[in-house]
N, CA, C and O atoms as a GROMACS GRO file, in nm:
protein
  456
    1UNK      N    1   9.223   7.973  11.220
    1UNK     CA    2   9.367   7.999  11.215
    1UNK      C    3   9.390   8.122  11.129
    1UNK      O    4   9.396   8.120  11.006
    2UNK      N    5   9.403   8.224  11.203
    2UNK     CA    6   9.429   8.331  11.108
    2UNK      C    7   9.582   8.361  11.036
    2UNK      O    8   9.609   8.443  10.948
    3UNK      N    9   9.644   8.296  11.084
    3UNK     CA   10   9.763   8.247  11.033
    3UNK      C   11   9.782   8.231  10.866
    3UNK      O   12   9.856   8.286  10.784
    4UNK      N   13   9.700   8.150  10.858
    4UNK     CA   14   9.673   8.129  10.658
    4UNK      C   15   9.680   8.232  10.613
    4UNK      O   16   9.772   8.267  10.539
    5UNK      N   17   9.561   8.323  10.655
    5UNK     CA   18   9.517   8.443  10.588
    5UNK      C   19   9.619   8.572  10.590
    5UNK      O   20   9.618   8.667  10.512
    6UNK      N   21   9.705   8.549  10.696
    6UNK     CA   22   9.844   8.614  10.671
    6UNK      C   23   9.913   8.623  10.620
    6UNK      O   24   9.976   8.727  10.601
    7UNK      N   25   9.934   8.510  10.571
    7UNK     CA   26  10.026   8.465  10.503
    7UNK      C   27  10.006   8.448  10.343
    7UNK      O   28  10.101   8.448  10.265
    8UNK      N   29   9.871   8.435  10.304
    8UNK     CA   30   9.823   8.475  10.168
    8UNK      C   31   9.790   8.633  10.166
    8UNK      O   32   9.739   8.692  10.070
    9UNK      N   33   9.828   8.691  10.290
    9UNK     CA   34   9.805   8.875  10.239
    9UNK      C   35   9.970   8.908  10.216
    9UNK      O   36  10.012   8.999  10.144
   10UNK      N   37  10.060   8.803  10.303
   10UNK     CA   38  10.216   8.875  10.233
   10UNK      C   39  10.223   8.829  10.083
   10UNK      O   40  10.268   8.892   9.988
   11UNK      N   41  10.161   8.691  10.086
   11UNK     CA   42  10.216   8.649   9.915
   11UNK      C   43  10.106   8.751   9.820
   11UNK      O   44  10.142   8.790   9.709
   12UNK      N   45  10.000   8.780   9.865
   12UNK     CA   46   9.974   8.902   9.794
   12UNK      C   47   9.997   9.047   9.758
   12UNK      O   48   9.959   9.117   9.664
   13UNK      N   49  10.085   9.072   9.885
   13UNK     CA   50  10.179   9.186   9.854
   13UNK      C   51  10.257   9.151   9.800
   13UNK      O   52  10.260   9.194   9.685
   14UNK      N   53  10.371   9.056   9.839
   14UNK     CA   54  10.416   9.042   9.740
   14UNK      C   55  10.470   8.996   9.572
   14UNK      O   56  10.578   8.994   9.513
   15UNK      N   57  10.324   8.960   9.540
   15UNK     CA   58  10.261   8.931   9.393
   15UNK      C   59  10.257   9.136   9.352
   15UNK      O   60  10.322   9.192   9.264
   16UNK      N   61  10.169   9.198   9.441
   16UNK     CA   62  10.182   9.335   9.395
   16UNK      C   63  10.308   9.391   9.349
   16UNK      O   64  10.348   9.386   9.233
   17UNK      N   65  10.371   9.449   9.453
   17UNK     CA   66  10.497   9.473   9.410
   17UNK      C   67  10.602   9.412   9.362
   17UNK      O   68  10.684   9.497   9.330
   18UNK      N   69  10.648   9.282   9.338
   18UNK     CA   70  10.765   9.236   9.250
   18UNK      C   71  10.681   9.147   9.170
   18UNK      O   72  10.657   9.037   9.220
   19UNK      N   73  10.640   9.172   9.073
   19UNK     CA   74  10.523   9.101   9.017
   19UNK      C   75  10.644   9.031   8.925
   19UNK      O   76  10.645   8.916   8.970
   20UNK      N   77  10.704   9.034   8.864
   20UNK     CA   78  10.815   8.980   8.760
   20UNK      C   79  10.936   8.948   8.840
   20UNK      O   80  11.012   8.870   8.784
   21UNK      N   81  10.972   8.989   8.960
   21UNK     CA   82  11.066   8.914   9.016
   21UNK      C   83  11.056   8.814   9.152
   21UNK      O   84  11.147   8.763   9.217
   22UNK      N   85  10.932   8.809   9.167
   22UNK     CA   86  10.834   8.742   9.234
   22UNK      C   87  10.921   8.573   9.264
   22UNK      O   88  10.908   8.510   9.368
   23UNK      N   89  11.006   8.530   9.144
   23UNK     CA   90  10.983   8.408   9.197
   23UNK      C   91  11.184   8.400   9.190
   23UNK      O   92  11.259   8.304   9.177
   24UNK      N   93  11.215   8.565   9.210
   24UNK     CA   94  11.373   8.568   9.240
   24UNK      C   95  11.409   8.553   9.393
   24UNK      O   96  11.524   8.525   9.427
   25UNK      N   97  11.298   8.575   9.492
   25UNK     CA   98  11.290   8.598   9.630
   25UNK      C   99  11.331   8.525   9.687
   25UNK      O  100  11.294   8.413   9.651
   26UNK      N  101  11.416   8.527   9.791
   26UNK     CA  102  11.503   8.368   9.865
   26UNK      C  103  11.409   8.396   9.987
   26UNK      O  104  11.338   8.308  10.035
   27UNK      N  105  11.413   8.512  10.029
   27UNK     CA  106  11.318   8.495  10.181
   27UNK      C  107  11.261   8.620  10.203
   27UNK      O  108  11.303   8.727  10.160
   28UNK      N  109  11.150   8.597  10.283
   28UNK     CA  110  11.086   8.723  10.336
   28UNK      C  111  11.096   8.701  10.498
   28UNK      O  112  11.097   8.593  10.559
   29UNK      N  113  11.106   8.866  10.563
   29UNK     CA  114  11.116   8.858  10.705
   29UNK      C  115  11.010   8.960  10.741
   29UNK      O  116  10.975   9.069  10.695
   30UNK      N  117  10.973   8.887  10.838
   30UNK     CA  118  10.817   9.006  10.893
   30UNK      C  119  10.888   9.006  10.998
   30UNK      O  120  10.986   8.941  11.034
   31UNK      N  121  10.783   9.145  11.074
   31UNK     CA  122  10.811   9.137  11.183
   31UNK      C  123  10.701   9.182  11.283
   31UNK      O  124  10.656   9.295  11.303
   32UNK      N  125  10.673   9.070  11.338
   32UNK     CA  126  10.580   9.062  11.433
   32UNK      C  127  10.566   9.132  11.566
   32UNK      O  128  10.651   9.088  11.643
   33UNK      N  129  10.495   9.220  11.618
   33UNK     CA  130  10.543   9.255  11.783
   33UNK      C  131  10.457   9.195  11.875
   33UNK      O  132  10.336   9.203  11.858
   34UNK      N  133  10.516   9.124  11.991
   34UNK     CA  134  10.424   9.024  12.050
   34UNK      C  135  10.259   9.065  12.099
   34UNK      O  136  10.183   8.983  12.152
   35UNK      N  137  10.221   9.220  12.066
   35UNK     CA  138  10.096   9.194  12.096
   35UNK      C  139  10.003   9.214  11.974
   35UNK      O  140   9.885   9.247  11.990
   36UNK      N  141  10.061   9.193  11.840
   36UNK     CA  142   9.997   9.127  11.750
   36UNK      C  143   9.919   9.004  11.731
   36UNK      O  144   9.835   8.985  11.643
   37UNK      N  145   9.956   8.923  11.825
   37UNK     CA  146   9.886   8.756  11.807
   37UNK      C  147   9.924   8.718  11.680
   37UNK      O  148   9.846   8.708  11.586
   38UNK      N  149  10.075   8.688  11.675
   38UNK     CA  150  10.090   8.580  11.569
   38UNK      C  151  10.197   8.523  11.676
   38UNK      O  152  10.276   8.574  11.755
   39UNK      N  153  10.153   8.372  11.633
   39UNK     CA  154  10.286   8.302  11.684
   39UNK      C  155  10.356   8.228  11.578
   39UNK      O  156  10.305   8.150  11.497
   40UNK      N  157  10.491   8.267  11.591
   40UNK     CA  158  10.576   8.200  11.484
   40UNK      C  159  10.608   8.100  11.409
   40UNK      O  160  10.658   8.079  11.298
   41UNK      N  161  10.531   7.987  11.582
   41UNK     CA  162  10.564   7.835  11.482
   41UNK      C  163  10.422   7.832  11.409
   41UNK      O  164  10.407   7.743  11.324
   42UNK      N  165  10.312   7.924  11.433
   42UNK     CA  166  10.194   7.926  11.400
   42UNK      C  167  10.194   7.965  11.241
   42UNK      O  168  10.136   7.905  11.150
   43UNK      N  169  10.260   8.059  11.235
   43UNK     CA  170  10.291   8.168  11.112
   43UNK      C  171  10.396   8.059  11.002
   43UNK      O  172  10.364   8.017  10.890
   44UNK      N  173  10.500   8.040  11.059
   44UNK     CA  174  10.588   7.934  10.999
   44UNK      C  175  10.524   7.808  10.968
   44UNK      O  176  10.603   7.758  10.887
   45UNK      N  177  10.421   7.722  10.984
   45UNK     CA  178  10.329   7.630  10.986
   45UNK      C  179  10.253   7.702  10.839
   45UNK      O  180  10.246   7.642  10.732
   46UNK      N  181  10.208   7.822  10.860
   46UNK     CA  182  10.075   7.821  10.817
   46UNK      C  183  10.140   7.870  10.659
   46UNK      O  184  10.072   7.852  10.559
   47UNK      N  185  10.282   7.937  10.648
   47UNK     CA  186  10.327   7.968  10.507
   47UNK      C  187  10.436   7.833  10.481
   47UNK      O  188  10.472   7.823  10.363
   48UNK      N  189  10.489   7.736  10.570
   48UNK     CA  190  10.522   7.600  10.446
   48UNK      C  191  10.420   7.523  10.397
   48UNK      O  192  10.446   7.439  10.311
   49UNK      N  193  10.242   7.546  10.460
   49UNK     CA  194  10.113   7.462  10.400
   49UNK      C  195  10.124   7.524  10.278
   49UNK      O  196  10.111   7.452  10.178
   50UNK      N  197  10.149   7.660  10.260
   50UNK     CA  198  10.078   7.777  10.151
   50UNK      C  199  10.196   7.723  10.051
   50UNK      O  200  10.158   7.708   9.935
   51UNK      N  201  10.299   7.698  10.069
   51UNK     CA  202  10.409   7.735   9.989
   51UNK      C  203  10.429   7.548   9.930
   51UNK      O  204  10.513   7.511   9.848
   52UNK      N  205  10.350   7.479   9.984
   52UNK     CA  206  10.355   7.343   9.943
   52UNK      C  207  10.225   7.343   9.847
   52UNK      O  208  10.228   7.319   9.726
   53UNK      N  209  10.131   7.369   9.909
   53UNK     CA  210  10.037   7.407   9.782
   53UNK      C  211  10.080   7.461   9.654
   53UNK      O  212  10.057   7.398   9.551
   54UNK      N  213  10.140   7.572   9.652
   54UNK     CA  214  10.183   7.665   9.560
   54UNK      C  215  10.368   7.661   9.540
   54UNK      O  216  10.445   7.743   9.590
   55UNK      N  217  10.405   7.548   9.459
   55UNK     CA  218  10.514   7.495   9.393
   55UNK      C  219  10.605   7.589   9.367
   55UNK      O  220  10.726   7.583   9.385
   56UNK      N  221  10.521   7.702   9.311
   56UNK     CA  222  10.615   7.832   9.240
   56UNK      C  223  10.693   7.891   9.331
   56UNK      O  224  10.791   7.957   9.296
   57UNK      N  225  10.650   7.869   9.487
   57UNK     CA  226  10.759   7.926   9.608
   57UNK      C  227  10.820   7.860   9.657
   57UNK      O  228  10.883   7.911   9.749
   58UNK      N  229  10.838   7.746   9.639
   58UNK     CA  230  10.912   7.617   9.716
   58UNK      C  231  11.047   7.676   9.754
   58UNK      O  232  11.067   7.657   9.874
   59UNK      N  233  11.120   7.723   9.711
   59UNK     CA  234  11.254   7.784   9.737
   59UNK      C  235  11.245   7.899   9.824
   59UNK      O  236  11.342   7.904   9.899
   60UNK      N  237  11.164   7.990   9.840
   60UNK     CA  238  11.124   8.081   9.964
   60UNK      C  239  11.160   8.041  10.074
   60UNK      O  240  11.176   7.923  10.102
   61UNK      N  241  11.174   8.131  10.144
   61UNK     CA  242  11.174   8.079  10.338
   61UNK      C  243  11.139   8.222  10.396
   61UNK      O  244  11.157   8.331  10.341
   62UNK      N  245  11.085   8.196  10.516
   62UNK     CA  246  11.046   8.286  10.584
   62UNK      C  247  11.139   8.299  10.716
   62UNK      O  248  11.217   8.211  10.749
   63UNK      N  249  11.121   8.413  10.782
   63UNK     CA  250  11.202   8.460  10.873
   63UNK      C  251  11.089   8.512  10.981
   63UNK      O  252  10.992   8.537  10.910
   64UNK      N  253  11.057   8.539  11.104
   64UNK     CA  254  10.968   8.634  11.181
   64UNK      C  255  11.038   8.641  11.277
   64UNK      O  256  11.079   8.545  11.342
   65UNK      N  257  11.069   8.802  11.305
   65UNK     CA  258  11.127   8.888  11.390
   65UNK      C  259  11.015   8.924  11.500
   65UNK      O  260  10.906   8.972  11.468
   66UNK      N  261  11.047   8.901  11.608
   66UNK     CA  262  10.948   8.922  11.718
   66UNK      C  263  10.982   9.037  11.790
   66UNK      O  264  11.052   9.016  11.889
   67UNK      N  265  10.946   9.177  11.762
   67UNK     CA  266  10.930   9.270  11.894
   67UNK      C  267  10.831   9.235  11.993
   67UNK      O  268  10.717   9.189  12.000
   68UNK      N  269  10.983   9.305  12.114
   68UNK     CA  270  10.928   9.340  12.237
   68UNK      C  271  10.811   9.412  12.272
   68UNK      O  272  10.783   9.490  12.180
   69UNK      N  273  10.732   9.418  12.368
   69UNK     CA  274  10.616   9.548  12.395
   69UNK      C  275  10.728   9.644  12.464
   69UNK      O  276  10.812   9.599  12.541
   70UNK      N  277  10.721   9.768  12.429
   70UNK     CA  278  10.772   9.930  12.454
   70UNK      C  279  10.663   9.984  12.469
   70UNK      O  280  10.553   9.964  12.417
   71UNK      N  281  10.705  10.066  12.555
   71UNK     CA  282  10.560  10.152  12.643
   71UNK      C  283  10.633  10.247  12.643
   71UNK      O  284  10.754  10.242  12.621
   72UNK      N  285  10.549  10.374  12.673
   72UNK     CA  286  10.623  10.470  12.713
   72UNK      C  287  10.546  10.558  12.842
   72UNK      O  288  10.424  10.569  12.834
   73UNK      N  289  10.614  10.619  12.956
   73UNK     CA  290  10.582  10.657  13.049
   73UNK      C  291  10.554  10.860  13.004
   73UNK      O  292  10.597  10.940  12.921
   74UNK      N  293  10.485  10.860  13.086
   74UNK     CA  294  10.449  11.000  13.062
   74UNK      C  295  10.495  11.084  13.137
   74UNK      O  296  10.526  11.196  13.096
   75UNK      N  297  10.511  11.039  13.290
   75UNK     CA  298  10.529  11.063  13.418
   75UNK      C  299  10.731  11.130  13.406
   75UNK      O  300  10.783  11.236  13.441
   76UNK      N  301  10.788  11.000  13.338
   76UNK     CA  302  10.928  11.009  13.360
   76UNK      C  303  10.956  11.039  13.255
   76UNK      O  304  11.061  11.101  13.238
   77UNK      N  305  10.867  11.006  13.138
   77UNK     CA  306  10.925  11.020  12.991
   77UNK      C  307  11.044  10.957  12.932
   77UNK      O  308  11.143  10.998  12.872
   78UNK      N  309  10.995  10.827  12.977
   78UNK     CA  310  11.118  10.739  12.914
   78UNK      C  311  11.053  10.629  12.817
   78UNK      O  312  10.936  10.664  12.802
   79UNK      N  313  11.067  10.560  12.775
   79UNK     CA  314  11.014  10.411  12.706
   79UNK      C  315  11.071  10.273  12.825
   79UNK      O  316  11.167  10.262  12.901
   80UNK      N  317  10.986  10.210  12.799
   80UNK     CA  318  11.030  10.062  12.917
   80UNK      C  319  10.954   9.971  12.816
   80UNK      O  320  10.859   9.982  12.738
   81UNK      N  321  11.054   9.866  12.859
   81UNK     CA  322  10.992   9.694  12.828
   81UNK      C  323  10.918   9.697  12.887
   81UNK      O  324  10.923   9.760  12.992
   82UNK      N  325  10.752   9.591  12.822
   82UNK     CA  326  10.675   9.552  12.900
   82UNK      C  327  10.712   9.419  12.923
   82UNK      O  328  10.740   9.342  12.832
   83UNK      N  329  10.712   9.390  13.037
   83UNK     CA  330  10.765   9.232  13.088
   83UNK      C  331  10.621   9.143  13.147
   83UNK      O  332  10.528   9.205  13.200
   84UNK      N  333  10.618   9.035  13.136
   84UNK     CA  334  10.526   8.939  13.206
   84UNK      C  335  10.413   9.012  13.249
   84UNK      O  336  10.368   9.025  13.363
   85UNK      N  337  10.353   9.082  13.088
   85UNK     CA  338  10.181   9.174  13.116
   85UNK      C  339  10.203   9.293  13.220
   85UNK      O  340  10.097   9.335  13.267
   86UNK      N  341  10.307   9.347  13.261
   86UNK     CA  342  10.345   9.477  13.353
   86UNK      C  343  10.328   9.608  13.266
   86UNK      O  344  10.422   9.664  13.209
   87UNK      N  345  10.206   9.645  13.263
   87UNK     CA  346  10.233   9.781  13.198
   87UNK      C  347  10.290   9.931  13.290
   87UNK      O  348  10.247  10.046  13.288
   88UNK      N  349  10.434   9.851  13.387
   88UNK     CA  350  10.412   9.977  13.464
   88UNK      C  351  10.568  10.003  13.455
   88UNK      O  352  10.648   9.912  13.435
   89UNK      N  353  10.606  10.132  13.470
   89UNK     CA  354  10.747  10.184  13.461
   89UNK      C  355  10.840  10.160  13.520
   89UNK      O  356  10.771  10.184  13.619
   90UNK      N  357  10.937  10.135  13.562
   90UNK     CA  358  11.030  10.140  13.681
   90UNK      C  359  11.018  10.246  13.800
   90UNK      O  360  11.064  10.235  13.914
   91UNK      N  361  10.926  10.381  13.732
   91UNK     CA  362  10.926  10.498  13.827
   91UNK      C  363  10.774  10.478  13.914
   91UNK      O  364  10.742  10.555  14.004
   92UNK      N  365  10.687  10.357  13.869
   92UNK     CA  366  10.580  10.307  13.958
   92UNK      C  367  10.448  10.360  13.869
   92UNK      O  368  10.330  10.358  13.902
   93UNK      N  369  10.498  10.399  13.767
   93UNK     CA  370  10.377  10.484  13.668
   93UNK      C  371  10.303  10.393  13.573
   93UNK      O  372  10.378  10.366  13.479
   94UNK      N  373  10.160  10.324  13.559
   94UNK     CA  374  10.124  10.292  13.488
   94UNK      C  375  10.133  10.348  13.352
   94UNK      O  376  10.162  10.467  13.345
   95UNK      N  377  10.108  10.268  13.221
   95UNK     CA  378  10.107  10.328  13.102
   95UNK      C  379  10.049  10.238  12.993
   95UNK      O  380  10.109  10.135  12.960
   96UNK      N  381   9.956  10.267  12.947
   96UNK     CA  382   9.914  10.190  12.843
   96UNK      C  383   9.972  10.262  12.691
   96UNK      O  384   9.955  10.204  12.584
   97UNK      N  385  10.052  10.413  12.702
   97UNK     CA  386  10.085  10.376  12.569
   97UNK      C  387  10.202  10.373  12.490
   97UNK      O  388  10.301  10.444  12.509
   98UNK      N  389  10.182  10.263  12.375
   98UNK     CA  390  10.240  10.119  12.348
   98UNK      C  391  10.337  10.196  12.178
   98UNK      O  392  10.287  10.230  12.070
   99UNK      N  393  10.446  10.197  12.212
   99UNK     CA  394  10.510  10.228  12.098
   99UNK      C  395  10.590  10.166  12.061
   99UNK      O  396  10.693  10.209  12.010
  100UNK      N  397  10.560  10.036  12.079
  100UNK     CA  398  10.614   9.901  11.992
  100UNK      C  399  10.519   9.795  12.037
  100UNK      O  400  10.457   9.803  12.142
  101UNK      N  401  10.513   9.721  11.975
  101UNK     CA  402  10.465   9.559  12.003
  101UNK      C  403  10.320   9.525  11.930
  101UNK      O  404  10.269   9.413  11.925
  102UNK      N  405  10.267   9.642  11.876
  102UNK     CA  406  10.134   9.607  11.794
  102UNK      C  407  10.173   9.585  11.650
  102UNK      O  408  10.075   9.570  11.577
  103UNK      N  409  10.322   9.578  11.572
  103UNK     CA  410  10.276   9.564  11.434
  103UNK      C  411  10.326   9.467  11.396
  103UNK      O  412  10.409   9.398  11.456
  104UNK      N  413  10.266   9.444  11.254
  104UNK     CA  414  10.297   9.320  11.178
  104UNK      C  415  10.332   9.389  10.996
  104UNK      O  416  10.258   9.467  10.935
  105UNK      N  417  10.430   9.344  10.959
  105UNK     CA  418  10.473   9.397  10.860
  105UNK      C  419  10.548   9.307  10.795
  105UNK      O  420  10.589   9.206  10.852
  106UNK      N  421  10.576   9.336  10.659
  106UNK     CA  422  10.695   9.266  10.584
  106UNK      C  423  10.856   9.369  10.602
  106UNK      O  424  10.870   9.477  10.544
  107UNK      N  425  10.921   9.330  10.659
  107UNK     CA  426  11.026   9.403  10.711
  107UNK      C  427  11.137   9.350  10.604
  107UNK      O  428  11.211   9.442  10.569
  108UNK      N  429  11.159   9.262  10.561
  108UNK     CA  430  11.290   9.225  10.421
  108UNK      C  431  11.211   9.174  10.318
  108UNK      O  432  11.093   9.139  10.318
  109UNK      N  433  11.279   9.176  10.248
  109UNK     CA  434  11.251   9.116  10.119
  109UNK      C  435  11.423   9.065  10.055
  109UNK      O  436  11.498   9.158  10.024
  110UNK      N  437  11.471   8.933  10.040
  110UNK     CA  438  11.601   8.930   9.998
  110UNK      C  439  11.542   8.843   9.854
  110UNK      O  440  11.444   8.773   9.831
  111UNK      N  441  11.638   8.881   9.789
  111UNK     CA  442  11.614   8.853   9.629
  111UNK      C  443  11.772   8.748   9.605
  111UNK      O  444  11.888   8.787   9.611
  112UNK      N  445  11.715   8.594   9.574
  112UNK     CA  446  11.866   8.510   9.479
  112UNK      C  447  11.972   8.562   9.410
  112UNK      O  448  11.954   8.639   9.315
  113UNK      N  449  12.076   8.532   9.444
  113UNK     CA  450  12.191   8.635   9.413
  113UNK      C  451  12.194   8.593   9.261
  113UNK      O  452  12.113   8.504   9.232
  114UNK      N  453  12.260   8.633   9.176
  114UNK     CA  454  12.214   8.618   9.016
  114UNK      C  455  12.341   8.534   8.982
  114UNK      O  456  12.359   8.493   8.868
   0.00000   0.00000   0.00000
């Protein structure tokens, strides 16, 4: 389950950077693009195990934003949804390249209002 290990690389980023306000954080939002291979209830599963282990986040919540696959055509020079594994354009143009849907990131960070 690589899921865990995801989820102990965000709480390790974010141990890096808010190292002292670390435990002000109400939620973090990633954002996944579906040809990353995370699945959400997978991801959401695998950080309330982490966050039950580790007491100090109990008040955390997570969020995961799922991009679409975006392709872009060369032919027409436009960007298209990839739909149901179709890497092909509306103009009939194959395209493998992909300018959305491969990343995984921490996209928010919201901090307890004081």
């Amino acid at each position: 389950m690589h899921e865990l290990s995801i989820v102990k690389d965000i709480f390790s980023t974010l141990e890096e950077h808010y190292q002292t306000k670390i435990n002000d954080i109400q939620k973090v939002q990633i954002t996944a693009g579906l040809l990353s291979n995370v699945q959400p209830i997978l991801i959401q599963n695998a950080f309330d195990a982490f966050i039950h282990d580790n007491e100090v986040y109990n008040d955390m919540d997570l969020e995961v934003v799922v991009n679409d696959i975006i392709a872009h055509c060369d032919n027409c020079d436009k960007d298209f949804k990839v739909e149901f594994h179709r890497f092909v354009c509306s103009c009939g143009t194959p395209s493998t390249n992909i300018v959305q849907g491969n990343e995984l990131f921490i996209s928010k960070v919201i901090f307890k209002q004081s």
